[in-house]
C-alpha positions, 0 to 999 in steps of 0.5 A: 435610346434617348439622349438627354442634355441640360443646359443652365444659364450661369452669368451674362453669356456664359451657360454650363452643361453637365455631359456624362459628368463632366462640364462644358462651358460656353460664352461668347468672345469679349468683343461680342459682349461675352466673358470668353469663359468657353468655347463657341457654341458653333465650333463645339460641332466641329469638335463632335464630328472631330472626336466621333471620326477620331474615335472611330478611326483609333478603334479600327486600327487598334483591332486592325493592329496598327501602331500609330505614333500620331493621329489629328483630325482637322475640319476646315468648314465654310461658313455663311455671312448671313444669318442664321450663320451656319456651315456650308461644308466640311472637309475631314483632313485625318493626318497620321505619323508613324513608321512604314505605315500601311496607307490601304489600311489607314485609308480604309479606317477612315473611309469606314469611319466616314460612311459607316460609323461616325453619327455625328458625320452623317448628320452633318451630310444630311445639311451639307456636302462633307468630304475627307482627305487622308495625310500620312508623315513618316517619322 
């Protein structure tokens, strides 16, 4: 299998991407001589690993049938100060509402997802040290 993207450079900082149909747009901030028009470049990776883990994770419970009312995933990542700017780490915080829930079962959802399923996440460990937390609220 093969992925194939194509990235079209529309004005100034701003460059357009078809992925499966729909449009991604990427710019720079103002202050960095952009249009604000898009996302960052750089965060769109946290927000692959965010959505890969998080698909996962849904999955897993659905067929585990588990009835969740809320589910976030939030990457806290540190950054270099040099360039090439890139991440130092990340840490996968999956935060859960709902009633009674069964924390071995969303536990073991997520650390499926973390070291089994999520290709984003393990191409992330091959660069740098990822780590997960587990938050559940009762509503």
């Amino acid at each position: 299998m093969t992925h194939s993207i194509k990235t079209i450079w529309k004005d100034n900082n701003i460059f357009e991407t078809d992925v499966d149909g729909h449009n991604v747009v990427i710019d720079l901030a103002e202050d960095a001589g952009g249009n604000d028009a898009g996302p960052r470049p750089k965060k769109l990776l946290l927000v692959a690993a965010a959505g890969c883990t998080g698909l996962d994770v849904v999955e897993i419970l659905r067929k585990m049938r588990i009835d969740i009312k809320g589910f976030n995933v939030q990457i806290e990542s540190g950054m270099t100060d040099e360039y090439p700017k890139q991440y130092t780490d990340l840490k996968v915080v999956y935060e859960f509402e709902g009633k009674d829930l069964p924390k071995d079962k969303l536990e073991r959802a997520c650390q499926l997802s973390f070291d089994k399923y999520c290709g984003v996440l393990a191409m992330y460990k091959k660069a740098v040290p990822v780590s997960y937390e587990v938050k559940i609220t009762d509503v």
